[in-house]
C-alpha positions as CSV (number, residue, x, y, z in Angstrom):
1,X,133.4,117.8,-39.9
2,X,132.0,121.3,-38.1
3,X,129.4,123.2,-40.3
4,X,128.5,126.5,-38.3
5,X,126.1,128.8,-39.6
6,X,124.6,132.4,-38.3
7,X,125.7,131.6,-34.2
8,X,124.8,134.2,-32.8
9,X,124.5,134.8,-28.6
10,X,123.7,137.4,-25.9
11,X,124.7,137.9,-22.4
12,X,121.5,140.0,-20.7
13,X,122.0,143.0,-23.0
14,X,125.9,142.0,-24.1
15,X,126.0,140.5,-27.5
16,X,129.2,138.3,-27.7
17,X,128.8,136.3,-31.0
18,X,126.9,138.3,-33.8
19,X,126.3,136.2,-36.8
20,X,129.4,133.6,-36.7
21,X,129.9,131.2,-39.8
22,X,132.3,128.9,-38.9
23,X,133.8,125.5,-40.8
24,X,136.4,123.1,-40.0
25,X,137.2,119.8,-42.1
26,X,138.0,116.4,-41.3
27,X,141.4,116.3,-39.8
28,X,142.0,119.8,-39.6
29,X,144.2,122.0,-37.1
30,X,142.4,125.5,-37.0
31,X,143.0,127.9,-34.5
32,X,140.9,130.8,-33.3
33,X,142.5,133.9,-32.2
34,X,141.7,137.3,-31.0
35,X,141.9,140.0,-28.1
36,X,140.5,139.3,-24.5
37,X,136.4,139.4,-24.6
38,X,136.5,138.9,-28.6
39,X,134.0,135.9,-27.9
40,X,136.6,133.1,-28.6
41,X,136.0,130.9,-25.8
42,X,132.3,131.6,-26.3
43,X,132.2,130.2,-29.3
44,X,134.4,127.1,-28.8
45,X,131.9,126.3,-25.6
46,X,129.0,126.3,-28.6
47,X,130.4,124.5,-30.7
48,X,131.7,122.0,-28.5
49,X,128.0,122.0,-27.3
50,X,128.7,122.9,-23.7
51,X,126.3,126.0,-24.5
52,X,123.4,126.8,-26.8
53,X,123.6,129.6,-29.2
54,X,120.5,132.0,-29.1
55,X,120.1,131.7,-33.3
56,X,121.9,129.9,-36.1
57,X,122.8,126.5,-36.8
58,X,125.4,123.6,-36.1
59,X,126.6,120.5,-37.6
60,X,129.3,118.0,-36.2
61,X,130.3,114.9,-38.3
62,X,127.0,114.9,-40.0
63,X,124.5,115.2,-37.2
64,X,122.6,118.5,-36.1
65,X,123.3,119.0,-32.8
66,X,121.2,121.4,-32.0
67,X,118.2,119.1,-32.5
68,X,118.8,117.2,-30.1
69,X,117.6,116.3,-26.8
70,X,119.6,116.9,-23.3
71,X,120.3,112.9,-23.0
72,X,121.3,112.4,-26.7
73,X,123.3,115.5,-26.8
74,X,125.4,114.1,-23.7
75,X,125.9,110.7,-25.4
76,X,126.9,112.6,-28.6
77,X,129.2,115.0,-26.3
78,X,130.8,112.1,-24.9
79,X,131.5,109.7,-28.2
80,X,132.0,112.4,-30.7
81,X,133.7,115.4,-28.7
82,X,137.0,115.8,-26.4
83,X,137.7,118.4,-24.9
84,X,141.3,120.0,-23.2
85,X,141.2,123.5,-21.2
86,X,144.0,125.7,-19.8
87,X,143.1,124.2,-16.1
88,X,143.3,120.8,-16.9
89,X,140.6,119.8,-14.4
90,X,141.8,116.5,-13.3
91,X,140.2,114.6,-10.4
92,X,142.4,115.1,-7.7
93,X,141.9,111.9,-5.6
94,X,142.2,109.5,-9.1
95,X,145.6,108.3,-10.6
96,X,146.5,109.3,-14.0
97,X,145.1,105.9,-15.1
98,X,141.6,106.0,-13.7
99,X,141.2,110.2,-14.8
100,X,141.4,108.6,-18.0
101,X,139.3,106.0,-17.6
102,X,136.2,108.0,-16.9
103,X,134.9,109.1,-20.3
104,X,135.4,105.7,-21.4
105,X,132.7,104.0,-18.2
106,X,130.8,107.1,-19.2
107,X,130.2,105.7,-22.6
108,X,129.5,102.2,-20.9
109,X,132.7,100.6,-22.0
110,X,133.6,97.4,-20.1
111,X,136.2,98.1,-17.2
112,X,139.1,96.3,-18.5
113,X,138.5,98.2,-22.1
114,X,138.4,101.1,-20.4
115,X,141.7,100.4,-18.7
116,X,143.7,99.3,-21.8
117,X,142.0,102.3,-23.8
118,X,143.6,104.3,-21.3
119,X,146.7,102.7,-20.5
120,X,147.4,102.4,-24.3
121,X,147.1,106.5,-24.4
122,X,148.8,107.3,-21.8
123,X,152.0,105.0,-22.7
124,X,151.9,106.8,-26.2
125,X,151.8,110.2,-24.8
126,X,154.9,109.0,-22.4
127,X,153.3,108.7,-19.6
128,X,153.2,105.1,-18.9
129,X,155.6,105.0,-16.3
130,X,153.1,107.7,-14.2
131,X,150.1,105.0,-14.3
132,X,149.4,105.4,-10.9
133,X,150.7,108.9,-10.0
134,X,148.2,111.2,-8.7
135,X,147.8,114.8,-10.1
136,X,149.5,116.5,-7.3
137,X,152.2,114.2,-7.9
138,X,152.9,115.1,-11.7
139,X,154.6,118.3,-13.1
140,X,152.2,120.8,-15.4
141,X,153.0,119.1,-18.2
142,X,152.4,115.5,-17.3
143,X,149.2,116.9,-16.1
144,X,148.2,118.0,-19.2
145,X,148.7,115.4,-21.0
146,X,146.8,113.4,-18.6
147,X,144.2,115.6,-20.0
148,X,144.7,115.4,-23.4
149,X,144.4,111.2,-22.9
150,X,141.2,111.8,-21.0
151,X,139.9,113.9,-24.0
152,X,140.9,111.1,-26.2
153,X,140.2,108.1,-25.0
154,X,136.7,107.1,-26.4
155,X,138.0,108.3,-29.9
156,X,136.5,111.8,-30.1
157,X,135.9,113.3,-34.1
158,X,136.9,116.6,-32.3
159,X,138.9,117.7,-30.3
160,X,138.6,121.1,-28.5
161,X,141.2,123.4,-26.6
162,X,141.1,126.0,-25.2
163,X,144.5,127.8,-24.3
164,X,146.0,124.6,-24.0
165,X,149.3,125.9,-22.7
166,X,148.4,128.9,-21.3
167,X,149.5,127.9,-17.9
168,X,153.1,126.2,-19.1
169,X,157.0,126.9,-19.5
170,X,158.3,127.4,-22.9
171,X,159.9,124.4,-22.8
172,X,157.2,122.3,-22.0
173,X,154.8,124.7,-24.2
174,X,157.0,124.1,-27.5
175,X,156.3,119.8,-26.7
176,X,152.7,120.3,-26.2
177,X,152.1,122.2,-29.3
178,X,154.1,119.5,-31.3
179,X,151.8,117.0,-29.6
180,X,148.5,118.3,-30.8
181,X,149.8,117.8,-34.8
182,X,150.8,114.0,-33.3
183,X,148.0,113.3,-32.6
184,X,145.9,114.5,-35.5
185,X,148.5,112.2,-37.3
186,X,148.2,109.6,-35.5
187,X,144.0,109.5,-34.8
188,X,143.0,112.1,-37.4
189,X,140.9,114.2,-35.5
190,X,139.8,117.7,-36.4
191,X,141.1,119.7,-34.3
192,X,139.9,123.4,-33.0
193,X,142.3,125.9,-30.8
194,X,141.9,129.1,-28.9
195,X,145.0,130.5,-27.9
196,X,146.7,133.9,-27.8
197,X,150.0,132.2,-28.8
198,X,151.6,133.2,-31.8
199,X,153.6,130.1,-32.5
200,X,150.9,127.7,-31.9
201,X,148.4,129.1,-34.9
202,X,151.7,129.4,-37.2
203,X,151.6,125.7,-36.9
204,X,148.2,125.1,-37.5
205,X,146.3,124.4,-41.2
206,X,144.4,127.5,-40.7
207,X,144.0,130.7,-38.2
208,X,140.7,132.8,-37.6
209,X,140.9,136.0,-36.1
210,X,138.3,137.6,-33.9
211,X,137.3,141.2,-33.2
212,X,134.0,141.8,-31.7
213,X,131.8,138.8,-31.9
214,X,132.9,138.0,-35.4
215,X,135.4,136.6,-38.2
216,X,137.4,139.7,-39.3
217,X,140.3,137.3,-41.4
218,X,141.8,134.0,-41.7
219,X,145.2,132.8,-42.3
């Protein structure tokens, strides 16, 4: 699904990723781990195609990425790629419902596709009594979940996170983490996940650990 090859990338005179090879199967849980300033979240930005790498070469679900041009890499980004962060980034003046909803009028979906799309996600993730809450009205986790439904909703091949739970309790933490492996279950995406938490990458198919820019094992 992700075929990485050679990524490298510089900051002015910082080099923060120095010859990454990177690979990550259909349906696949892989997390990426590694000290503060390791590059992690520099990386997952490139490969999610948020940023460009200086050198090297990328892949995603058969398609070079790199090759293409700003408009087609945004309609790729938005079909093929979904992406959750540690600040969820929700629209504060939107419900629950219409957050969702966005990615899918993005992608020119019909309104009231859009709406069951999201109304569909959002009752599976247990949200479907909190249609038409507002952010500011729903805890962390509901929040994030929110999120996670936004980053779903038009049926990404990949799904990116980064610290997905950095900013919740344990309780809620443990329940997030047993969503992600849900919802590769259930949708069969590949998914890819920074984190500095421990119990997170036990549960994923693979862990990569960074040091420096690069790979230094796997797990």
């Amino acid at each position: 699904m992700i075929q990485a090859v050679g990524i490298e990338k510089s900051f002015g005179n910082l080099k923060v990723l120095k010859g990454i090879d990177f690979r990550a199967e259909k349906s696949e849980v892989v997390s990426i781990m590694g000290a503060s300033g390791a590059g992690k979240s520099t990386l997952l930005q490139i490969l999610g195609t948020l940023s460009r790498p200086d050198s090297g070469s990328l892949t995603i679900d058969g398609t070079d990425v790199l090759g293409l041009g700003r408009d087609k890499l945004s309609e790729f980004r938005n079909r093929k790629i979904g992406f959750v962060f540690q600040f969820h980034h929700l629209l504060p003046e939107f419900t629950s419902l219409e957050n969702v909803m966005i990615p899918a009028l993005i992608a020119g979906r019909k309104d009231k596709e859009a709406k069951k799309a999201a109304e569909n996600l959002l009752s599976d993730l247990g949200l479907g009594e909190r249609l038409t809450h507002k952010p500011s009205e729903l805890s962390g986790g509901e929040q994030q979940r929110v999120a996670i439904a936004r980053a779903l909703v038009n049926s990404p091949s990949v799904l990116f996170a980064d610290e997905p739970s950095g900013n919740l309790d344990s309780k809620t933490k443990e329940e997030l983490h047993r969503l992600f492996f849900s919802l590769r279950d259930r949708y069969g995406q590949t998914i890819i996940i920074v984190t500095h938490d421990p119990s997170l990458a036990e549960m994923c198919d693979r862990t990569m650990f960074m040091e420096d820019g690069l790979f230094r094992e796997s797990m």
